[in-house]
C-alpha positions in Angstrom: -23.7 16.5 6.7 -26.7 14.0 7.9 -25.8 11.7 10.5 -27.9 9.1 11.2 -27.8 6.3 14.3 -28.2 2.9 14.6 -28.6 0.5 17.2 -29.0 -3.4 17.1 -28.1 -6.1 19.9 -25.1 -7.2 17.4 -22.4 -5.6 15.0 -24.1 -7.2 11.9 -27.5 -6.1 12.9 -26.4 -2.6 13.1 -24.6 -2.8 9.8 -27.4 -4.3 8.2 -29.6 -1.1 9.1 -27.0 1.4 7.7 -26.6 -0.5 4.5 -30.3 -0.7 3.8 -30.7 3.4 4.7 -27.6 4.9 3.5 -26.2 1.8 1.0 -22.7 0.4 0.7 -20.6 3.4 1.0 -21.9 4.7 3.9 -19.3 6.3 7.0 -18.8 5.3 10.0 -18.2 8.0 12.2 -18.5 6.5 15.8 -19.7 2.7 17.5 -19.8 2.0 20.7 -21.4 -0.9 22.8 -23.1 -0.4 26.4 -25.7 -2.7 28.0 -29.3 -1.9 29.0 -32.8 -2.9 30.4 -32.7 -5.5 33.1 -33.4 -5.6 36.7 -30.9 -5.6 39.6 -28.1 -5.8 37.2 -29.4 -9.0 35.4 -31.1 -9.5 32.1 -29.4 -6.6 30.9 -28.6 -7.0 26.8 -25.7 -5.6 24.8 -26.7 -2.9 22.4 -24.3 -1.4 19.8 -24.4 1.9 18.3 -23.7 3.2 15.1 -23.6 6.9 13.9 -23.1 6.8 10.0 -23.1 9.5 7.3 -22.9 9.4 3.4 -22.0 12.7 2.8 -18.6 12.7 5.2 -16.7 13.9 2.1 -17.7 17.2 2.0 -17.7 17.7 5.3 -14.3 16.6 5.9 -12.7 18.9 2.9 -15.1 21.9 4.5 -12.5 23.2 6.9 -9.4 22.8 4.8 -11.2 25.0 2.6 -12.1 27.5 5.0 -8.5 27.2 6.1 -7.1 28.2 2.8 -9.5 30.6 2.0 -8.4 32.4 5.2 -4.5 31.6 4.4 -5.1 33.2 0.6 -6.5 36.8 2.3 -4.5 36.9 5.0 -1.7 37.1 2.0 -3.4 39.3 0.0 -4.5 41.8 2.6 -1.0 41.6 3.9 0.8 42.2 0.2 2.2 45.1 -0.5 0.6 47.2 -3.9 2.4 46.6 -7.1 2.9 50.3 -7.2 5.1 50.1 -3.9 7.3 47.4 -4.7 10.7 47.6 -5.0 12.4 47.8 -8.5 14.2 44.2 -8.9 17.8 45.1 -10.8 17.9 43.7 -14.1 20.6 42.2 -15.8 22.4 45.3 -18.8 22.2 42.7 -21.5 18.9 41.7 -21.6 16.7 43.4 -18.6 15.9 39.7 -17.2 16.0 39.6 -13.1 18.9 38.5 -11.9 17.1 35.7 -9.8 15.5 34.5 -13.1 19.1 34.3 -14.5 20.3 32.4 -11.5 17.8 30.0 -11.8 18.1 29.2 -15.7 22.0 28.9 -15.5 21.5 26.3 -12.7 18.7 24.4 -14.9 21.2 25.1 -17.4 23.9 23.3 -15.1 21.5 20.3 -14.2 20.5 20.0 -17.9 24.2 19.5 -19.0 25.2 17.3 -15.9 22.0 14.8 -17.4 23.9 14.9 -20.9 27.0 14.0 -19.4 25.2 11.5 -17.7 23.6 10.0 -20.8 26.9 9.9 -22.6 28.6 8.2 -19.8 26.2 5.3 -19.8 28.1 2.0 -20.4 29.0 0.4 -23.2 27.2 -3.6 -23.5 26.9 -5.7 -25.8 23.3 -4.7 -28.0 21.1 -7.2 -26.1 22.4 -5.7 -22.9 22.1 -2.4 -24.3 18.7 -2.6 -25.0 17.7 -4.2 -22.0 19.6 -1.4 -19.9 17.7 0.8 -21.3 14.4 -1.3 -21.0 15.3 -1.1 -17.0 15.8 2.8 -16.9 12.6 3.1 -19.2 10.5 1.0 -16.4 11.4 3.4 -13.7 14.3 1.7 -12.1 17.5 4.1 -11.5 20.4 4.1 -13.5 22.8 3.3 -10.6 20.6 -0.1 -10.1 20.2 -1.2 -13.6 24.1 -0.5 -13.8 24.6 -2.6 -10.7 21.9 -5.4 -12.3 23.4 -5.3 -16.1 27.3 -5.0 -15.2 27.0 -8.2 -13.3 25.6 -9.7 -16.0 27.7 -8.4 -18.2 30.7 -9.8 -16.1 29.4 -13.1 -15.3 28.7 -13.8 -19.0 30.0 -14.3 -21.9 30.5 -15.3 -25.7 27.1 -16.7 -26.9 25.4 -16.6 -23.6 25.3 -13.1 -23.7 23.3 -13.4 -27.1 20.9 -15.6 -25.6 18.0 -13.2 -24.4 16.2 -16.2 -22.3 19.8 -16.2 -20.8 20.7 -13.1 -20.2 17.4 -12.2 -18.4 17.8 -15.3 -15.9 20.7 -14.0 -14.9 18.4 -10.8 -14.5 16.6 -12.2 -12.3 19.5 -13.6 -10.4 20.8 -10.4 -9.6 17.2 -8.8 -8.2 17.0 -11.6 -6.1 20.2 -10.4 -4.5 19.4 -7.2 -4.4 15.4 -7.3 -3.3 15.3 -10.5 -0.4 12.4 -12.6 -1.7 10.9 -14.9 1.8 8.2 -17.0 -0.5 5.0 -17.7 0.5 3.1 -17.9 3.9 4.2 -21.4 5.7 1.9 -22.8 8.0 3.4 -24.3 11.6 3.3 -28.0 11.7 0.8 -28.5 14.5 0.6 -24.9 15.4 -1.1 -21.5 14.2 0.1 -18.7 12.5 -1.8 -15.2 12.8 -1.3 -12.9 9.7 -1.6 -9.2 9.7 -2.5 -7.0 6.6 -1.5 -3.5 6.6 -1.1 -1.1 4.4 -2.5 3.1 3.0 -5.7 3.5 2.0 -7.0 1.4 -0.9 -3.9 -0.6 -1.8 -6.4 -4.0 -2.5 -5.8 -5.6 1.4 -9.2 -7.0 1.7 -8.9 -8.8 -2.0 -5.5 -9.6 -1.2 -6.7 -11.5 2.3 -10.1 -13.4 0.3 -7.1 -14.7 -2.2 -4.8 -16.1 0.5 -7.6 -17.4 2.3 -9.2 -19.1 -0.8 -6.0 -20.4 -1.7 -5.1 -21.9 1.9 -9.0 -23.0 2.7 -9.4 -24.6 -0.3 -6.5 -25.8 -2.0 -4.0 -26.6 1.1 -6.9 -27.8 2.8 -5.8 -25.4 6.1 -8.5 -24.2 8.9 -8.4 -20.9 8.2 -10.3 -18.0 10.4 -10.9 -14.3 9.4 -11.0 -11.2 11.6 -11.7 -8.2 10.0 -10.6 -4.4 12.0 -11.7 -2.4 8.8 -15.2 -0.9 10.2 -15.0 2.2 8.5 -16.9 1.6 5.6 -19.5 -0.9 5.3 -18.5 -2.0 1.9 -15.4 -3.5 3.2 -16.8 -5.0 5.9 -19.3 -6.9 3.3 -17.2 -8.1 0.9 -14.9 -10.3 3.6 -18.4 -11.0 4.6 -19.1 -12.7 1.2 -15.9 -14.2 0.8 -15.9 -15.7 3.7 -19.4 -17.7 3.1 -18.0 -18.6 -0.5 -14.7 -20.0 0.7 -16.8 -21.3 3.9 -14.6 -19.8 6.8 -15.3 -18.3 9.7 -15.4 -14.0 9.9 -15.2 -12.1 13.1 -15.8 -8.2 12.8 -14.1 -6.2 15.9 -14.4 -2.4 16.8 -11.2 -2.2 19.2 -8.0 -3.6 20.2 -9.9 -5.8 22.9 -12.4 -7.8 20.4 -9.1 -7.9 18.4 -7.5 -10.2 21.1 -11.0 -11.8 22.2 -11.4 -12.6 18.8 -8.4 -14.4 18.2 -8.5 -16.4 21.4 -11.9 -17.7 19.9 -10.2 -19.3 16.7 -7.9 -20.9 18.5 -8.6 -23.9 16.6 -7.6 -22.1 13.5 -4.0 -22.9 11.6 -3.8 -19.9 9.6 -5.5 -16.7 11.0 -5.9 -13.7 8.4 -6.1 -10.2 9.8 -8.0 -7.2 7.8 -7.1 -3.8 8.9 -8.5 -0.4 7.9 -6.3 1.9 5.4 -4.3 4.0 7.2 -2.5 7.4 5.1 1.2 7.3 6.0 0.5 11.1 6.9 -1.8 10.8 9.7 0.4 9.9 13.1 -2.5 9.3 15.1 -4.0 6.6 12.6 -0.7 4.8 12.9 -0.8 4.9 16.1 -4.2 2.9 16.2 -2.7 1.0 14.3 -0.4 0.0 16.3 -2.4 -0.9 19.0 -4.6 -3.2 17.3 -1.4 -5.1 16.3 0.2 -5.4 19.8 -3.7 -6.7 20.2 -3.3 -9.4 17.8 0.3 -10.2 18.3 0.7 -11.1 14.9 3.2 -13.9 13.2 3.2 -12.0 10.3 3.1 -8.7 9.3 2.4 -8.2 5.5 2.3 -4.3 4.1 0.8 -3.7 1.1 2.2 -1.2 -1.5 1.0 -0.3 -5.0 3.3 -1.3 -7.6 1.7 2.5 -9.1 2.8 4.3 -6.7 5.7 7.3 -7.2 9.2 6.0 -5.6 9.4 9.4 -3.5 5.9 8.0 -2.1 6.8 4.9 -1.8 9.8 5.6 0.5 7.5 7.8 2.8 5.3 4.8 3.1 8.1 2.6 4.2 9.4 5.2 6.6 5.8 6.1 8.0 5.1 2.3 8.5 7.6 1.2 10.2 5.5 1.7 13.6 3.8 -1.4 12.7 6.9 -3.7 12.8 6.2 -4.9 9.3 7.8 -8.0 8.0 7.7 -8.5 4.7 6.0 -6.6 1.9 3.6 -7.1 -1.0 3.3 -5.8 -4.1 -0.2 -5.2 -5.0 -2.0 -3.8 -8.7 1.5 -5.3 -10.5 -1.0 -5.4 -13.5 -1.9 -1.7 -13.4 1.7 0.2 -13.3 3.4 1.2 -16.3 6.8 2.2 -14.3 7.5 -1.1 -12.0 11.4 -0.6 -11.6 10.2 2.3 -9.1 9.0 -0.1 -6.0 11.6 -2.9 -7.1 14.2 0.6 -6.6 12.9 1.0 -3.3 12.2 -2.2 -1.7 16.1 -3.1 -3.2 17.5 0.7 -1.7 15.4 -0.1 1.9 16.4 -3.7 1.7 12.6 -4.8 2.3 11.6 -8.5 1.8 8.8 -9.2 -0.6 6.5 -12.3 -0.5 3.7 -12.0 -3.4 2.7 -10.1 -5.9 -1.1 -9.6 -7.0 -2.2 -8.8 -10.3 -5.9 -8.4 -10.7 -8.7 -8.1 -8.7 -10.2 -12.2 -9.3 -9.9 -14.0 -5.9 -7.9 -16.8 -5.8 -6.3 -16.6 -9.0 -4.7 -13.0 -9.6 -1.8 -13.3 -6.6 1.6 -14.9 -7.1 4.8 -15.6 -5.0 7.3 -13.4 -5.7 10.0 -14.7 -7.4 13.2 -14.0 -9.5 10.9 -14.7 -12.7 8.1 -12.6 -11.9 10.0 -9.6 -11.3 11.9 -9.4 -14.2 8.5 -10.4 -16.1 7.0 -7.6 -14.4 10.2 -5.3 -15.4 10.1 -6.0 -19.2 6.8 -7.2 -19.9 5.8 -3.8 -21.4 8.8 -4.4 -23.8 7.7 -8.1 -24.7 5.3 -9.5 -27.2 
């Protein structure tokens, strides 16, 4: 791995260097600041330091490899020969292992309770039916589109429950009940609100911020103020950078919890302050914890986490679990227009009882976000089914 450092008397300067040398996607390893030259104590200048790389990757995956390399012949070395091992008793009928047997009469077992289960589905009306079925086919459980179709089921009737623009209002109803929906960001009358984005690594939470920003700069006519924590890579650091001087707000990059808190004191005359933060993997503690302490920093209003409508429900419930340090607030459902099985996070954030305030579904800035509402959910739920 080459590492390379940079110093500048300012953060942008610094960046500038490592973008020209090592381009966009270059990896911040390390920065620090510290003060030199001057006489007597005066005069002296702020210098910051970079120390880059753009080839962290295989670095990175080196030791895990190493690691399993040594795990693998560790095992081998410590296997016993084929030759010595122990004759497994066979079942007289066939001369299968017994343990193979075991486990193919409890697939067996598992395979018959999932009949059974599929026979016992309810019995609705055919537009019902079919969107039951739409719900499972989505990725939503059967025990919620049972819950969402048997109230409809109950709280309609005779031609109503013929009538598919109907029937999926009520749809929509019954998510709302079940998934809490808080609308969009309100800004204090005569105030300031400060707006945290969180989320695991690239769930869209830069994009997501130039939206909201657009959106409020421009169209509500707010003073808006951007402060971006995600110096890892320098591409992300860039594009705020160019959103900002096309919406025409102010950007402040910081390195620690500190400039975090500096930095917001010096857009005090803001009334709507969005925060970037840097991915963080739900499986890395010690990120978190960073985390963490750049949000006591910022003492944020709002505390937005981002999740990936693609995500697998099993992941997204580790995400919420792992998360939860942050004291998140509401959530948002980001890449709505690139999942083919949506019922999973509207499973989840319904099971965890998680607010949701927008969905985005694109990447153009402003246009591709909307507030989550009853209609967009069950448009995201059945779209694939619609012409």
């Amino acid at each position: 791995m080459e590492l390379k450092r940079y110093r500048a008397h300012s953060m942008q300067a610094a960046l500038a260097q490592v973008k020209q040398e090592l381009g966009a996607e270059a990896v911040i390893l390390n920065t620090k600041t510290f003060y030199q030259g001057g006489l007597f104590g005066l005069g002296k200048k702020e210098v910051v330091e970079i120390v880059a790389s753009r080839d962290v990757n295989i670095a990175d995956t080196a030791p895990e490899f190493s690691r399993r390399r040594e795990v693998c012949a560790r095992y081998s070395s410590a296997r016993p020969a084929s030759s010595a091992a122990p004759a497994v008793r066979t079942s007289a009928a066939d001369g299968c292992p017994e343990e193979i047997l075991k486990e193919l009469f409890s697939l067996k077992s598992q395979v018959e309770s999932l009949t059974k289960e599929c026979v016992r589905d309810p019995e609705y009306p055919q537009l019902l039916n079919d969107l039951y079925h739409r719900l499972i086919a989505a990725g939503a459980s059967r025990e919620l589109a049972k819950k969402i179709m048997g109230a409809v089921h109950t709280d309609l009737n005779g031609a109503d429950l013929q009538n598919e623009a109907t029937v999926k209002k009520k749809v929509g109803h019954e998510i709302g009940k079940l998934v809490k929906l808080c609308g969009p960001i309100m800004c204090p009358s005569g105030g300031r609100k400060k707006v945290v984005m969180t989320g695991p690594t690239g769930v869209g939470k830069t994009t997501t911020i130039a939206k909201l920003a657009a959106h409020y700069s421009i169209k509500e006519r707010r003073r808006v103020g951007l402060i971006t924590a995600d110096t890892y890579r320098i591409a992300a650091v860039e594009q705020l950078k160019v959103y900002a001087d096309i919406i025409g707000v102010s950007l402040d990059v910081v390195l620690t919890p500190k400039e975090l808190r500096d930095a917001v004191r010096r857009q005090a005359d803001k009334e709507l302050i969005f925060i970037d933060t840097a991915g963080r993997s739900q499986q890395n503690q010690t990120r978190l914890v960073e985390l963490k302490n750049f949000l006591d920093a910022a003492e944020p209003d709002e505390n937005h986490l981002l999740v990936s409508a693609t995500t697998h429900r099993e992941e997204i419930d580790n995400i919420i679990e792992k998360f939860g340090v942050a004291d998140v607030s509401t959530f948002i459902i980001s890449k709505a227009d690139e999942c083919s099985k949506p019922g999973s996070i509207i499973d989840a954030l319904a099971a965890h009882g998680k607010p949701v305030s927008y969905l985005t579904t694109g990447q153009d800035v402003p246009d591709d976000i909307e507030v989550a509402t009853e209609a967009s959910l069950v448009s995201l739920l059945f779209r694939n089914g619609d012409t």
